[in-house]
N, C-alpha and C positions, 0 to 999 in steps of 0.2 A: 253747054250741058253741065258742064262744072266735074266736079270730083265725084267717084265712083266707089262706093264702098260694098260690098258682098258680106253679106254675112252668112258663113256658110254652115250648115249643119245642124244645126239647133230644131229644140222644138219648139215650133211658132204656134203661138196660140193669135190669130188676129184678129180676135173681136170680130171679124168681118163674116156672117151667117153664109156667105156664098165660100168662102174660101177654107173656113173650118179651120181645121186643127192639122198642121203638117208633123210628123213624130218626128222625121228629117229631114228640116226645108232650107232653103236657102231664101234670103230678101237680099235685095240689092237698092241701094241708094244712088240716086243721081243726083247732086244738086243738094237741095231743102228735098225732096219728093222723095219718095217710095215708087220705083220705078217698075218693081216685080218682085211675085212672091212665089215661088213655088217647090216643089221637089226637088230640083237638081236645076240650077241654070251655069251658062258654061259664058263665060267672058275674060276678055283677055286684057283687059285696060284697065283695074278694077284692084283695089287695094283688097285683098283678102283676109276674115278674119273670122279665125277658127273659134264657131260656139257650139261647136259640138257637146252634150251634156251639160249643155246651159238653155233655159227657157228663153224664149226672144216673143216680146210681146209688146202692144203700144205701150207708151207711157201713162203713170198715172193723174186725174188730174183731179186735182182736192179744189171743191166749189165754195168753199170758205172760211180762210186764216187772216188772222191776225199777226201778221208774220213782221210789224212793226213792235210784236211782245217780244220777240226773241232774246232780247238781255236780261228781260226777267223769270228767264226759267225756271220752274218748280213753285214761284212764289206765292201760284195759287193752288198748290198740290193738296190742300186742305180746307179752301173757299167755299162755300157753296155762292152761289149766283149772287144774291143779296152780297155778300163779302166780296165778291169779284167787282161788283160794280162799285160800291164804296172805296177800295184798295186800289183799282185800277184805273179807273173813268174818272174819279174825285180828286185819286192823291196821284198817282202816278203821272196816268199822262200829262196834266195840266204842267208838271215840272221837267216832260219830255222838249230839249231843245233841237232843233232841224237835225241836228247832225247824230244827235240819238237817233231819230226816226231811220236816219240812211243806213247807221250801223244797225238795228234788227232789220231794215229791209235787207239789206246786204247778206247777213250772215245767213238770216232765216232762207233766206231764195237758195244762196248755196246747202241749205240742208236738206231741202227740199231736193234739191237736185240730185243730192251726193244719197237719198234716198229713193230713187226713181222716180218722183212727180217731178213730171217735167211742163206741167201747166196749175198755176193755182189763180182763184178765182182771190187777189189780195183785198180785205176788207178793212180799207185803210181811213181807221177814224179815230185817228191824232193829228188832224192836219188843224194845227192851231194857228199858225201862218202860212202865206205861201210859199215859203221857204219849206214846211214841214212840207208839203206837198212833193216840191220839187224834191228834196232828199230822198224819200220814199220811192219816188218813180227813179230817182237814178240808183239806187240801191239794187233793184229791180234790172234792171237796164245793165249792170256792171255785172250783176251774176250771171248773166246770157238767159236768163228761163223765159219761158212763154210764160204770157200773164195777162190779166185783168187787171190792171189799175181803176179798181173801186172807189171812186171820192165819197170820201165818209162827210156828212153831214154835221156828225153829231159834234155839240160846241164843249168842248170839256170847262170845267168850270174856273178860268183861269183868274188869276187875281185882277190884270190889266189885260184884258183878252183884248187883242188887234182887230178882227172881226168883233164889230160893234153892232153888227145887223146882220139880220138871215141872210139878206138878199147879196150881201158881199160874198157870205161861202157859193151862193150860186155863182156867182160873178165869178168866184176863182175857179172853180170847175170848170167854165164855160172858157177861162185862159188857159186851160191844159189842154182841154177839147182843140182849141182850135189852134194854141202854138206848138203844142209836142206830141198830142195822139188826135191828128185831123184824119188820121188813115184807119180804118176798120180792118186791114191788112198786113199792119205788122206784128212782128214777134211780141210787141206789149200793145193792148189794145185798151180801150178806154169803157169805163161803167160808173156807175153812182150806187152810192151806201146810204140807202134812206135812215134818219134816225128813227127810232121805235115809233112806231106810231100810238098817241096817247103821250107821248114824252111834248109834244111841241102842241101848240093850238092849230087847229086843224088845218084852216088855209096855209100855213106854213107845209105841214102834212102835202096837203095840195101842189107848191109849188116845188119841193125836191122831187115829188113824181112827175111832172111837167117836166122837170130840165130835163130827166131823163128821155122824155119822148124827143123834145125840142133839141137837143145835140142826136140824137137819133143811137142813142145806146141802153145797154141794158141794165134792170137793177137791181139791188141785194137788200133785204132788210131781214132782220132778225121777228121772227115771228109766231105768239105762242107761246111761250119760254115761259111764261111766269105766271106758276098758281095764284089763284084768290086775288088777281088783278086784271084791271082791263090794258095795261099798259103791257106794250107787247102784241096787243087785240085788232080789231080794227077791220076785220074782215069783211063786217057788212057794209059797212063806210068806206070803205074802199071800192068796193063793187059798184057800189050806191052810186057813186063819181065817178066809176069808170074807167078805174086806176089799176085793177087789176087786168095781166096780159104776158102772154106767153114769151117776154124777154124779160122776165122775172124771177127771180129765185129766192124761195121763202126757207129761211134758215130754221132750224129746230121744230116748229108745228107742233109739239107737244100736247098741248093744249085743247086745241081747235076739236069741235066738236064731230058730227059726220057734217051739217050740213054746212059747216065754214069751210072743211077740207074738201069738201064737193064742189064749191064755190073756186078753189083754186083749179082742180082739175077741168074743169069748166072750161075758164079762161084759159084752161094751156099753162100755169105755171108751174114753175120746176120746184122739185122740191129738195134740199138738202139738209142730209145729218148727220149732226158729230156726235157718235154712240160716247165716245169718250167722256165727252165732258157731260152729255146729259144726263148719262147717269150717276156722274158725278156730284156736280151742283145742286140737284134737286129739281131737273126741269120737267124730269118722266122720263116715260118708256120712250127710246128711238121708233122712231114711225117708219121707220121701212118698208114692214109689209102691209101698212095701213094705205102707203100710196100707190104700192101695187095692185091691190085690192080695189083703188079706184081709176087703174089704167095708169096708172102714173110712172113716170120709170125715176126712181129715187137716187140721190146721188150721194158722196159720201163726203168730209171736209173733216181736219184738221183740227181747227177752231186756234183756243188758246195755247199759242207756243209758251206761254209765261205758266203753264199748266202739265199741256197734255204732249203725246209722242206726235212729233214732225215727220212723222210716215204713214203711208195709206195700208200695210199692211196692219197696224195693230188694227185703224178701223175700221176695216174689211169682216179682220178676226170678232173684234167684239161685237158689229152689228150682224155679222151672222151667228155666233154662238147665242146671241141673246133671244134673236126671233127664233132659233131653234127653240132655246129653252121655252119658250112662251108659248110653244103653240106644243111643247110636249107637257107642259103643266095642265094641258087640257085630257089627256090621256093621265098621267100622274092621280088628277082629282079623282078617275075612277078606278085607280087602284089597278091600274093597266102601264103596256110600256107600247109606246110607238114600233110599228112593225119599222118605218122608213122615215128621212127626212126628207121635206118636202121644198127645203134650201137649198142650195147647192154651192159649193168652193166654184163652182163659175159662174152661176149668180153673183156673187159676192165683187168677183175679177171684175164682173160686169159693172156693176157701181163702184166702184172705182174707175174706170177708164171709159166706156165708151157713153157711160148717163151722163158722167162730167162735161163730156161733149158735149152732148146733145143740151145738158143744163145752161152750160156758156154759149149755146148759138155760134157752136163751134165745132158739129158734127160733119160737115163737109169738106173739116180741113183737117181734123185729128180724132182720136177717140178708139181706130183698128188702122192693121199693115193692110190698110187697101191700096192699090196703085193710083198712083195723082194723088194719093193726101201727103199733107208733110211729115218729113223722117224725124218725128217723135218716138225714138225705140227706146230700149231697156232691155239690156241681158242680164238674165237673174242664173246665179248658180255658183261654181267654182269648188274648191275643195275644202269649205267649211263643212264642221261635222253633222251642221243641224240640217245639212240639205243632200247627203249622203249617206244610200245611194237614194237615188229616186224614184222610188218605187212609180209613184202617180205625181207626176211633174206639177200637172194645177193642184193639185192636193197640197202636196209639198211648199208650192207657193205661197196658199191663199193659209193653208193654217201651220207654215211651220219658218216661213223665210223672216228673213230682216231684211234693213239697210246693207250691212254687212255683207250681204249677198247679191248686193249689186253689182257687176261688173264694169258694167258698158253702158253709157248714158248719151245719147245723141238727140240734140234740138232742132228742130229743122237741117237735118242729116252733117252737123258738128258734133264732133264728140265733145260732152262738156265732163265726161268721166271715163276715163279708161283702164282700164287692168285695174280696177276698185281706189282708184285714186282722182279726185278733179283737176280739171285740164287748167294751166296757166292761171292758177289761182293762188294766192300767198295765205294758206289758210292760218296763218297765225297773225296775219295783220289783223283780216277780217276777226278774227277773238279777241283780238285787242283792241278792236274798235267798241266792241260789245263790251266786255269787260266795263272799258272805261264809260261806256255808255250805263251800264250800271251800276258802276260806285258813285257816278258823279249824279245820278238821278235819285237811288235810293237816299244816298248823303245829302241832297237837297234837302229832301223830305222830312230825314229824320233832324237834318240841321236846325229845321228850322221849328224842332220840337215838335211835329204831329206825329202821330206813330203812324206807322204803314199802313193799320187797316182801323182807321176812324171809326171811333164810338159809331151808332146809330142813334141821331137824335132822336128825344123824343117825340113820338106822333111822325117820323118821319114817314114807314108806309100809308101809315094813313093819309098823310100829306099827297104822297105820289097816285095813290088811287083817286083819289076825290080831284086831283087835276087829269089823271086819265080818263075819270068819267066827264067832266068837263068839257076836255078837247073833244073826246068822239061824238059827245051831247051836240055841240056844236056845228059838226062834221053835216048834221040833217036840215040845220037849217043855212047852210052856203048854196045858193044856187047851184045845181047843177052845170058846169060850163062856164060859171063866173069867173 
């Protein structure tokens, strides 16, 4: 049976439609599992712990970070998209070495945790050896979080790149797949990070969505993102071949029109968004309620830790304050005021936690306190002032908590945070892995005389479009099935 944890008192909010909202419940762990949720349960074997005046809810789980940026915090706090990918994909990563990669995996996993995500979907594409790889997944592994290890595709542009062919980065995927996540059932599981489509010639396109079906996991690609180009696009070429499918997760959608985003909902793909950053870089409006609107249930992510906040509460707050505001600007234009909103702070709970689920083909096992899923919890509250007193608990949550108000952090029913501290962790090692994982990267770069964030050659969008029309031109005349 294993160890027996009670948590008693709290209000349980668990995502779970049959079980609702308890004001005073008790959840008990057994094991990894959620053994029972309800009112009052009485047991005598059973570690006790009092959450009374504290929220007890699943964990959050963010459908897509970059959580190998971790050492370079704030660096894009002024980027738009174009400068993110020149500064970060050009000059950064190409000078990130393995053991950078382990230290943002490392540190960012523990932020994430010490913030209540206790699953993130990792979209790890700095894997310029197999070594980058390896570091990342143990970074990952050493912070205890539930995860997605996403093998990123995309080739950064290195001076003597080790991978000298596409089909080697499949090859190294396909040696993770089967020497370290052969299982679909552990605490880190295994995915593919397709590069943009439009970025590569098609059949290339073709074959990272293959590997994905052919190791028999799910995939992540950015998609949408970018005005006035086709790069990022790709939707009907994708269909076209057969590539679109419901263990899929299309990142940002910005873009997409009604009937490319009909096309994914179609197929059953997921869809996720980082309000943060979108509206920051210049990608558009978050699509939230565009995918609700087409049955869709949308999910929320993180994105650039070299950027944006490593909690699901800011994105929670911003993609609901924004759909609010956008659907009261329709009311506004006629010089009227909305009687109600038509959003809600558990909507919002809801993308964040139980869509994340359902996004990673991970809703049977985490996402609400149902019994038989794993003990994925989170106790929010304690005696900070911004969550006192509580008048409306999910209120208080969704538009007023932080990190800071995490308490209690349990992965598969371990505590990885307790009494708002993490469990058996040297958290200053970990910052000093980071640190030095950013003096000695930045320092490469600037050492070696380029500045941080590279001129833009000339003609160079134009460059990028006219091969993104290219590859997808292409994309119509590959055999179907070839």
């Amino acid at each position: 049976m294993g160890e027996r944890i009670l948590l008693r008192g709290g209000y349980v909010v668990t995502m779970d439609g049959r079980i609702g909202e308890l004001p005073g419940g008790d959840v008990l762990i057994e094991g990894a599992s959620i053994a029972e949720v309800a009112p009052h349960i009485e047991v005598a074997d059973a570690e006790i712990v009092d959450v009374a005046g504290h929220v007890v809810m699943p964990g959050f789980v963010d459908t897509h970070r970059h959580t190998w940026q971790t050492p370079f915090r704030g660096i894009c706090a002024d980027w738009t998209l174009e400068s993110y990918f020149r500064g970060i994909r050009m000059s950064i990563s190409p000078n990130c070495a393995a053991q950078d990669v382990y230290a943002g995996n490392y540190l960012g996993a523990l932020e994430a945790v010490d913030a209540g995500v206790t699953t993130i979907l990792d979209f790890s594409h700095c894997n310029n050896t197999p070594e980058h790889a390896d570091g990342a997944l143990q970074g990952l592994r050493d912070a205890g979080i539930r995860a997605m290890f996403a093998y990123g595709y995309y080739p950064a542009p290195a001076a003597e790149p080790v991978f000298t062919e596409h089909s080697q980065r499949l090859a190294d995927a396909l040696r993770i797949r089967d020497q370290q996540l052969s299982s679909n059932d552990g605490l880190i599981t295994m995915g593919v990070a397709l590069t943009e489509v439009g970025l590569l010639p098609f059949d290339q396109t073709i074959e990272e969505a293959r590997s994905a079906r052919r190791m028999g996991v799910p995939s992540v690609l950015h998609t949408g993102c970018k005005w006035g180009s086709l790069a990022t696009e790709g939707i009907p070429e994708l269909d076209h071949h057969g590539l679109l499918c419901a263990e899929q997760v299309h990142v940002h959608c910005n873009t997409l029109d009604e009937r490319n985003f009909r096309r994914l909902a179609e197929h059953g793909c997921k869809v996720s968004s980082s309000p943060e950053t979108e509206i920051q870089m210049g990608m558009g409006h978050p699509v939230i309620r565009r995918a609700l609107e087409f049955g869709m249930r949308p999910s929320l992510s993180c994105d650039v830790i070299s950027s944006n906040s490593g909690d699901m509460f800011s994105q929670m707050r911003i993609g609901l304050q924004f759909e609010r505001c956008m659907r009261n600007d329709t009311f506004n234009a006629r010089n009227e005021m909305p009687e109600a909103l038509d959003l809600t702070v558990r909507d919002a709970l809801r993308w964040g936690t139980a869509n994340g689920a359902h996004a990673m083909g991970l809703e049977d096992r985490i996402g609400s306190l149902t019994p038989g899923k794993q003990a994925d919890v989170i106790v929010i509250g304690g005696r900070r002032l911004n969550m006192l007193p509580m008048a409306d608990p999910v209120g208080c949550l969704v538009a007023q908590a932080n990190p800071s108000n995490v308490r209690h952090v349990l992965v598969a029913g371990r505590f990885r945070k307790r009494e708002g501290e993490l469990v058996d962790v040297d958290v200053e090692h970990a910052a000093a892995l980071a640190q030095d994982a950013c003096e000695r990267v930045l320092g490469a770069v600037t050492g070696a005389g380029q500045p941080l964030l590279p001129a833009l050659p000339d003609g160079f969008a134009d460059l990028i479009n006219t091969m993104a029309a290219q590859n997808l031109a292409r994309a119509w005349s590959i055999e179907v099935g070839a």
